[in-house]
N, C-alpha and C positions, 0 to 999 in steps of 0.2 A: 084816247086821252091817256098821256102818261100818269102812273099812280106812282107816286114816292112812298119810300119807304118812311114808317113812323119814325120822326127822330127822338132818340135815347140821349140818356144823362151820360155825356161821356165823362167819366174819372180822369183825374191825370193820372200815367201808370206808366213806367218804365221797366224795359229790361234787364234785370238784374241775373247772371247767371242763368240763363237761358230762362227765367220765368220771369212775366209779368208778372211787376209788382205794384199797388195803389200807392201813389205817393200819397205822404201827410202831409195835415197842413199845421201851420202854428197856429198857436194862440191868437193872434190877430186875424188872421185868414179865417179862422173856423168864428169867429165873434161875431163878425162879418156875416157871415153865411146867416147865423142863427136871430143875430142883432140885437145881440148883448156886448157887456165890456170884457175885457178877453179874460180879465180876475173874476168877473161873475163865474164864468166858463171854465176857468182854473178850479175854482171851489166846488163846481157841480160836479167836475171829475173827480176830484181828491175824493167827495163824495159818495162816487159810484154811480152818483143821477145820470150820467152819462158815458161815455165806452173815450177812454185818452188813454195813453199812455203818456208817462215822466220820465225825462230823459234828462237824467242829472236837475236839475231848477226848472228847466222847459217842458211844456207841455205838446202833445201833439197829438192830431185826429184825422182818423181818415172819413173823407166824404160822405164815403158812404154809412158810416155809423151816425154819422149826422143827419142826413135826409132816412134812417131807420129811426131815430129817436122823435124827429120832425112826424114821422108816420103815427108814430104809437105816441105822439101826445096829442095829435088831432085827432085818433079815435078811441079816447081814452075820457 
């Protein structure tokens, strides 16, 4: 019987200078993810409640600090 391998959360991540890098995502895309409205998610970052970065007016997040905050709010 063939055994597959466990599938992983692949990130989107591109090559940048010879290093992978996590791409971010915006304010809509990460709202999405979490299923809030993307100004909730604006405010929880200004915040601190959650890991963004501000790039000029725009917001942005990488996945994986999303499914980290997802972790530690469900065993919190």
């Amino acid at each position: 019987m063939d055994q597959k391998k466990p599938v992983g959360r692949a990130l989107p991540t591109a090559l940048i200078a010879g290093k992978e890098i996590e791409l971010l995502l915006d304010s809509h895309e990460a709202a999405a993810v979490l299923g809030v409205h993307p100004r909730t998610l604006q405010r929880m970052a200004h915040r601190g409640q959650i890991a963004g970065v501000q790039v000029g007016k725009l917001w942005r997040f990488r996945a994986s600090a999303l499914a980290e905050w997802i972790d530690h709010a469900i065993a919190s």
